[in-house]
C-alpha positions, 0 to 999 in steps of 0.5 A: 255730238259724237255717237258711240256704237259698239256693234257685235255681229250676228245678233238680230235683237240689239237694244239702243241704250243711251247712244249706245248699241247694246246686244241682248248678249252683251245685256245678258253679260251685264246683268250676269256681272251684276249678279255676281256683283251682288252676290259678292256684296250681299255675303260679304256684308251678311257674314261681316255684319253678323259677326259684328253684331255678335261681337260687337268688341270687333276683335273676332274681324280684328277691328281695333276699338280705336277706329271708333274714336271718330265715330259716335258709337261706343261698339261695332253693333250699329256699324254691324247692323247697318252692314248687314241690313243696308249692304247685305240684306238688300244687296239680296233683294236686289238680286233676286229682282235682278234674277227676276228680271223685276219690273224696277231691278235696274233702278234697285241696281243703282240705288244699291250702288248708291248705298255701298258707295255712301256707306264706303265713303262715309266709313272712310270720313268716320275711321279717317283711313282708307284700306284695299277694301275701300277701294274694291267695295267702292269699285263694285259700288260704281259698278253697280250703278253703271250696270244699273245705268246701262241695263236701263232701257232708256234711249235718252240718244233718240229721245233728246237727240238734235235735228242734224 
């Protein structure tokens, strides 16, 4: 079994992460990119769920009402809701525990991850096409559980590492 380290210089508080040495620095960045992550999701699905669920023809975010055809809707209001509640309001409220530093904010990163990613990959099954869009949203999905995973604390290194 190989061990990776990434050691910054300087830093006296390093956290041992799932093998890897992480600095408080590094962890700072990372929750950094994650807020600005969050933020980016939460707006964007706000403002386009909202905008859906006002005009649920699709025409004001040019969405033609033929991508429903595989879809068991009859207009844009569901998909707009589920957008602005699921994606938006909740990527807030992860932020906000992730500002916070909240006693589960890691896991709130991960299972949000985990809701962008779902709700991509079952746009793109549904609307049976792919845009640029899926493939930036999906990205900050995957990144949100990976800043989740590696936020965690969890030294899964020492705690299931073999006798040598």
């Amino acid at each position: 079994m190989f061990r990776v380290e990434v050691v910054i210089l300087n830093v006296t508080n390093v956290c041992h992460i799932e093998g890897v040495q992480i600095s408080t620095s590094m962890k700072k960045i990372f929750r950094f990119l994650a807020i600005f992550l969050l933020l980016f999701n939460g707006v964007g699905a706000v403002v386009g769920g909202w905008i859906l669920m006002i005009d649920p023809s699709g025409t004001q975010m040019q969405l033609p009402l033929d991508y429903l055809k595989h879809i068991p809707f009859k207009d844009y209001f569901i998909p707009g809701l589920i957008l602005f509640v699921a994606n938006g309001l909740l990527s807030f409220v992860v932020l906000i525990a992730t500002v916070a530093k909240g006693r589960f904010y890691t896991q709130m990163l991960i299972v949000q991850g985990a809701i962008l990613s779902g709700w991509i990959m079952i746009q793109i099954l549904m609307v049976q096409d792919v845009y640029y869009l899926h493939y930036l949203m999906g990205s900050v999905g995957l990144a949100l559980m990976g800043l989740g995973f590696v936020l965690s604390n969890k030294d899964y290194q020492s705690k299931y590492q073999h006798s040598k």
